[in-house]
N, C-alpha and C positions, 0 to 999 in steps of 0.2 A: 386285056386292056380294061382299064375300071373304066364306068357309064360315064358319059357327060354331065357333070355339073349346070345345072340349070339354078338362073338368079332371075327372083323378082325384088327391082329395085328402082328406085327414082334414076332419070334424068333432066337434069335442070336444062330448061329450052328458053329463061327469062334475063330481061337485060338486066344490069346494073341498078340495084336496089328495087328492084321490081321483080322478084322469081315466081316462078311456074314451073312445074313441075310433070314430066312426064311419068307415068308408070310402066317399067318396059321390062320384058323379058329377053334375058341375055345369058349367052356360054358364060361360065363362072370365068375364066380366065380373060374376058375380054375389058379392056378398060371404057373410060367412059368413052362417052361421042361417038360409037362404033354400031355397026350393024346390028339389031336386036331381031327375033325371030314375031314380037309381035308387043303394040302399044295396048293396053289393056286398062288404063285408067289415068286419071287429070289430079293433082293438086295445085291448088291457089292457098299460101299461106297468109297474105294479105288482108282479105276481107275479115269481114268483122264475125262474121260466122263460119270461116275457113271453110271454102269450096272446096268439095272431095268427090270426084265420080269415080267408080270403078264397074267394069262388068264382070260380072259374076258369074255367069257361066265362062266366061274366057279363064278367070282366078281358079275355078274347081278343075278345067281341063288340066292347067298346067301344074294348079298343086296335086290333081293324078298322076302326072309324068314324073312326080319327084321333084318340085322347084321348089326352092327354099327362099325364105322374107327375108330378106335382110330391112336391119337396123328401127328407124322410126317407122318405115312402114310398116310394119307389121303391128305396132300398138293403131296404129289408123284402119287397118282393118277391123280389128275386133271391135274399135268402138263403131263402124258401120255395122256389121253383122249384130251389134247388138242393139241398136235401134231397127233393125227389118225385124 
C-alpha cells in the first residue's frame, strides 16, 4: 500500500466577503471542512498589509513527513521565509 498523502492547505473559516483563512494539515484525499491532523497557521487577505502567521517549527515537522503546499500557499511561504 503506497504512504499517505499529506496536504498543507488553506481552509477558509470567514463569512461572506470577509474571509480568513485557516492553514491546516490534512489526508490528501479528504475534502474541505473535515478533520485535519493539525492547524499550523492564520491568513487574513483583507488588511492593507495582508496578515500571515504561520509556525514554523510545526511547517519543518510536517514538510519532514512528506507534506506537500498546495497552490497560493506555498508562494506565501517563501515570501515569509524570505523576510526572516
Amino acid at each position: 500500500m503506497p504512504a499517505k498523502k499529506i496536504i498543507i492547505r488553506f481552509e477558509r473559516i470567514g463569512r461572506y466577503k470577509a474571509p480568513l483563512y485557516n492553514v491546516v494539515v490534512v489526508k490528501g484525499n479528504k475534502k474541505h471542512h473535515t478533520k485535519f491532523y493539525s492547524k499550523i497557521g492564520l491568513y487574513v487577505p483583507l488588511y492593507t498589509n495582508r496578515f500571515f502567521f504561520m509556525n514554523l517549527k510545526e511547517l519543518s515537522f510536517w514538510l519532514s513527513r512528506g507534506a506537500q503546499i498546495r497552490g497560493r500557499l506555498s508562494k506565501l511561504i517563501i515570501n515569509l521565509l524570505s523576510f526572516n
